[in-house]
N, C-alpha and C positions, 0 to 999 in steps of 0.2 A: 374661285376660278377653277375651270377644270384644266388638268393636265394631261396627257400620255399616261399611259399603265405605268409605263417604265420609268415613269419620273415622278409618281405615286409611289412605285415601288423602293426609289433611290430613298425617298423622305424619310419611307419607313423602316428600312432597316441599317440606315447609318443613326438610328437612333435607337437601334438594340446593340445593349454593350458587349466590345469586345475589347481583348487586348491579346498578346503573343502569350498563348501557352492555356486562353481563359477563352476558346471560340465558344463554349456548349452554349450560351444561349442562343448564337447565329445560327449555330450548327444544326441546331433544333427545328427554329424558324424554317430552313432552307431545305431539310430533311419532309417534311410536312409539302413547301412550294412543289418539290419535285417529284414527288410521288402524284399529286394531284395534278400534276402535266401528264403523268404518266409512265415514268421512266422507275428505273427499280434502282434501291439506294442502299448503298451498304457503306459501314464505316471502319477504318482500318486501326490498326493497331499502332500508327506513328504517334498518337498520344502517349502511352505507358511508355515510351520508347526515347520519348524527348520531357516526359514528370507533367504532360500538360493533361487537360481536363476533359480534351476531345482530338479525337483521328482528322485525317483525311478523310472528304467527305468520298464516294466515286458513284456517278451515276452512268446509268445506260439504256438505251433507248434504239430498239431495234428497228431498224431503215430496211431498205433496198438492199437484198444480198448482193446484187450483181457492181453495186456502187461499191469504193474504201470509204472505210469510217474514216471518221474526223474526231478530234481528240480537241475540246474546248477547255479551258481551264482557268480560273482567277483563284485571291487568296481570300480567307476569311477573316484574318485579324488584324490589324491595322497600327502604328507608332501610338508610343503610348501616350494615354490621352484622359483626361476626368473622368471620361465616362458617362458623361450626358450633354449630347452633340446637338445640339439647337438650328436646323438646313433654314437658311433664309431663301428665296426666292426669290432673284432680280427680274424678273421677267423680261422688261425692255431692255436689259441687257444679257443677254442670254447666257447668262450663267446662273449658280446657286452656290451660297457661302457657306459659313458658319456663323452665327452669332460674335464673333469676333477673339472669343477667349479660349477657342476649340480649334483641333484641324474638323475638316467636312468630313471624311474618312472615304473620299470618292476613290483612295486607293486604298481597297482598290472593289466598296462596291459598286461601284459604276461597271467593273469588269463582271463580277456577279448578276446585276441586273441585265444586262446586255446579253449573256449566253440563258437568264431565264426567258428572254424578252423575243431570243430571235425563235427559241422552242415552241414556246407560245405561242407566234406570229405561225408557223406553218404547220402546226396543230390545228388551230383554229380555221386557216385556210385548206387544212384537208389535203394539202401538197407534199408529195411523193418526195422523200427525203434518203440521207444517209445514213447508215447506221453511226451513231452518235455517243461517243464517251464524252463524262463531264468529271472534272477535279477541281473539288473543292477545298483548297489545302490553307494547312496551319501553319502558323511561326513562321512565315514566310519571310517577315520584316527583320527579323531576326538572325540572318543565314540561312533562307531557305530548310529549314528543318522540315516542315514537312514532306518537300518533297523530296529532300533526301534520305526521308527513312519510309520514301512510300515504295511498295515492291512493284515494280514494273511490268510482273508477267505475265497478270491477267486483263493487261491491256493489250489490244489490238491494234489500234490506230498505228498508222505510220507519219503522220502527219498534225502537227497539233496547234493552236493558236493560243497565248498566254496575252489575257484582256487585261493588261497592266503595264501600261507604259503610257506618259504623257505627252504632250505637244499637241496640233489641231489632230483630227478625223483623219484619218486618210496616211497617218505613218506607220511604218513599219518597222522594226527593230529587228535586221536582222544577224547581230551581232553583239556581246558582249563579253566582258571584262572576266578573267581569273582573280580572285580575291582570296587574301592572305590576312588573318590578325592574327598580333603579335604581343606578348608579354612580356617586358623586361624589368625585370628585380636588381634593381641595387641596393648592396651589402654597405653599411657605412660601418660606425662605430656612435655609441651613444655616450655621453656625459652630462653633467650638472652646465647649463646654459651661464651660468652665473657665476660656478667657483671654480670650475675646468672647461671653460670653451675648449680649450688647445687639446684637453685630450679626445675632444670628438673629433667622428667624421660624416659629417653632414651629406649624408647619401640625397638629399632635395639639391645641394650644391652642384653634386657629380653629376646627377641627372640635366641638369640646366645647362652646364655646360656642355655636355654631349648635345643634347638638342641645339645649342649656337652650330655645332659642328655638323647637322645634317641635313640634308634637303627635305622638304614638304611642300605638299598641294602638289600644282602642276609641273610633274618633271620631262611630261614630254606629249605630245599628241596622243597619244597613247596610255601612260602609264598616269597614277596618283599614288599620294600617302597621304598619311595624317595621324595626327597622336592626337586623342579625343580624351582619354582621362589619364588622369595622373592624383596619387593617391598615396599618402605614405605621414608619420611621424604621430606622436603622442600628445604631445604639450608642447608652450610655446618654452618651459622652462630644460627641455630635454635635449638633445643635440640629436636629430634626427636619423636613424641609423637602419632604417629598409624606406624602398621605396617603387613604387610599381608606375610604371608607365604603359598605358595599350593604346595601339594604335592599329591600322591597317594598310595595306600597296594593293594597289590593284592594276591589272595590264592588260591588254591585249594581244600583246610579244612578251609571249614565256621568257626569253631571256634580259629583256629590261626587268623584270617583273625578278627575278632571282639575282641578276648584279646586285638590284638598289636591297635585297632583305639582305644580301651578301656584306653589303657597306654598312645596315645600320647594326647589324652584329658586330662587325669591325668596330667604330666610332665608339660604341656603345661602351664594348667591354675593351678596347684601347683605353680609353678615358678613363675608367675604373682602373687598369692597371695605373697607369701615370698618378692618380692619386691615394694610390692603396687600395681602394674596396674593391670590392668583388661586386660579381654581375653574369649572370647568364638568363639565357631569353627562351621560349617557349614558342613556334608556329605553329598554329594551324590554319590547315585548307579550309576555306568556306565555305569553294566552289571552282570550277573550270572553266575557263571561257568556249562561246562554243561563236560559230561563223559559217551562218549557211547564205551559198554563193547567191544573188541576184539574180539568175536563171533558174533556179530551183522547183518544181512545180510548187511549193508551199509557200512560196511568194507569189508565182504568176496567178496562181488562183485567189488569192488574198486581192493582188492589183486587180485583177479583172474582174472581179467584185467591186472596188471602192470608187474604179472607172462609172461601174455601172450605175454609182450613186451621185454620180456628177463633180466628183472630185480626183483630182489626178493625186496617186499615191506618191507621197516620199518614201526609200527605203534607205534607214540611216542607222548608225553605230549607235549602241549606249554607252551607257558609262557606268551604270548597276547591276549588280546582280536580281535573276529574274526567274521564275520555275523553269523558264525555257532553260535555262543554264541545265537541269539536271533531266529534263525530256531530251534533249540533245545528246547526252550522256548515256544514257538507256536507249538511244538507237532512235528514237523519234523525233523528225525532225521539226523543229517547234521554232514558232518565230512572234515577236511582241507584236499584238495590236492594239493602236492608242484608243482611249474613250473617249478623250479630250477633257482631261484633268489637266491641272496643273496649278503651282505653287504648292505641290503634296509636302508633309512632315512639317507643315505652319499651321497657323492662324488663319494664314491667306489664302489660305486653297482652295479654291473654285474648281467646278465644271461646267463646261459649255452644254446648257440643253441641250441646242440642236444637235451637238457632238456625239452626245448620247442616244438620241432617238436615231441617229443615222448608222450609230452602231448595235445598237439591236437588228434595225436593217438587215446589214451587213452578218451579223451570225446569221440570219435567216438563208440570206442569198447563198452562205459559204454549206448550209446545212443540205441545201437544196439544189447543189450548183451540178453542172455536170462532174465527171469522173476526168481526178488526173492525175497519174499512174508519174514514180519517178523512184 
């Protein structure tokens, strides 16, 4: 069956391996796609910078001087995964999976394919365009690593669109979350399980009961946590005596977002005092929320665009962090656009064809649109 370039293209390179830190064979791939569009490719130094095996990709593609550029951007590495992605093809139902044992990896090249696809599209129609930035960045899934160790100054754009976010065609993300993880280490005491229980202190004990003692998942419209691993002890004959818990909070109200890491410091190392061990905790920033308003020109031209393709835009909050988090950060105002993925970091993740041919589109319309100044 024939298909769309775009959805040729999705088959093929969610079946070159990637993972966080391990892009160079993508990197390579898309290094090659983008020269042969036309545009000039250079690679940054965020690889050496974060131990991994490849940069930020950055491409650019001179437009209409009298237009502002536009700044496109998806990631290249994807959750971790076997590494050999098997894309089924429902066709009558307009999605594509995975073979069942994989995620698909549509996040995020669906966002990838879409900004080569809308290039293409007014390339090939010979259509008077903008000058056009494109970032292709690393470790994204990770903390956004690449794009917080990419240097911002040789970009221009004021304006930017990140092809990674889920839900139908037609949403917007113009809003996201501040995120925090966190390490805490408890200090126990170790003994012989068997001939001095009494003289340990079971740092796996202290840990447990502090966790009865704090709140997780959803704390409020707003705000989340979670403790995701926990890791600590030798044998089952030794009285366990360190132990490490990581988790994360994330808000969108700086001060919910600092109470609740406020509490679980509290809880944490309260707990250990009450039962002798020691305990102290480790933060770091992963990222800042950033919230650009609904009148914004980098939404009304994103809506009047997805208008144009017969769909009325949603413009809704997230709940993850995203590269827009740190193009916001650097002064550019960046906002998510959906491919129309979703069930991303499973098995079960699908993307909507049509979702995707409407968003190639849609880069097209956005590369080529009138001028809007804000």
């Amino acid at each position: 069956m024939a298909f769309p370039l775009i959805i040729d293209e999705f088959l093929e390179l969610v079946q070159v391996p990637a993972h966080s830190f391990k892009e160079r064979k993508i990197a390579d791939v898309l290094k090659i796609k983008l020269k042969e569009l036309g545009l000039g490719v250079e690679e940054d130094n965020a690889g050496g910078l974060i131990n991994g095996d490849c940069g930020n990709l950055i491409a650019r593609w001179p437009g209409d001087p009298g237009k502002s550029p536009l700044l496109f951007s998806a990631h290249m590495d994807r959750v971790s995964n076997p590494g050999k992605i098997v894309p089924i093809v429902k066709e009558s139902e307009d999605r594509i999976v995975s073979s069942g044992d994989t995620i698909l990896a549509a996040d995020d090249v669906a966002g990838i394919v879409a900004i080569l696809d809308g290039i293409r599209r007014v390339k090939d129609g010979g259509l008077p365009h903008r000058p056009v930035e494109v970032v292709f960045s690393v470790a994204e899934e990770v903390g956004l690593l690449g794009s917080r160790n990419l240097d911002p100054s040789g970009l221009v754009s004021k304006m930017a669109y990140v092809l990674d976010t889920g839900g139908p065609f037609g949403t917007i993300v113009n809003k996201a979350p501040t995120q925090y993880t966190f390490l805490i280490r408890i200090h126990g005491k170790s003994s012989h399980a068997g001939m001095a229980p009494e003289k340990g202190l079971n740092a796996i004990n202290v840990g447990a009961q502090a966790l009865t003692r704090i709140k997780e998942g959803r704390l409020s419209p707003v705000t989340t946590a979670n403790y995701g691993v926990i890791s600590g002890g030798k044998a089952t004959n030794i009285v366990c005596d360190y132990l490490e818990i990581k988790g994360e909070a994330r808000s969108h109200v700086e001060s919910e977002l600092k109470d609740y890491l406020a509490e679980v410091d509290r809880v944490f190392k309260g707990t250990a005092k009450e039962r002798g061990a020691g305990c102290d905790m480790d933060l770091t920033l992963e990222y800042e929320a950033f919230d650009v308003p609904e009148d914004d020109p980098v939404i009304a031209l994103a809506s009047g665009a997805i208008r144009a393709l017969g769909v009325e835009p949603a413009v809704v909050g997230g709940g993850g962090g995203l590269d827009a988090n740190y193009f916001n950060k650097f002064g550019i105002r960046a906002v998510g656009i959906s491919t129309g993925y979703d069930k991303v970091h499973t098995e079960e993740e699908e993307q909507s064809i049509s979702g995707l041919v409407k968003c190639g589109e849609l880069v097209a319309r956005l590369m080529g649109s009138a001028d809007a100044q804000g």
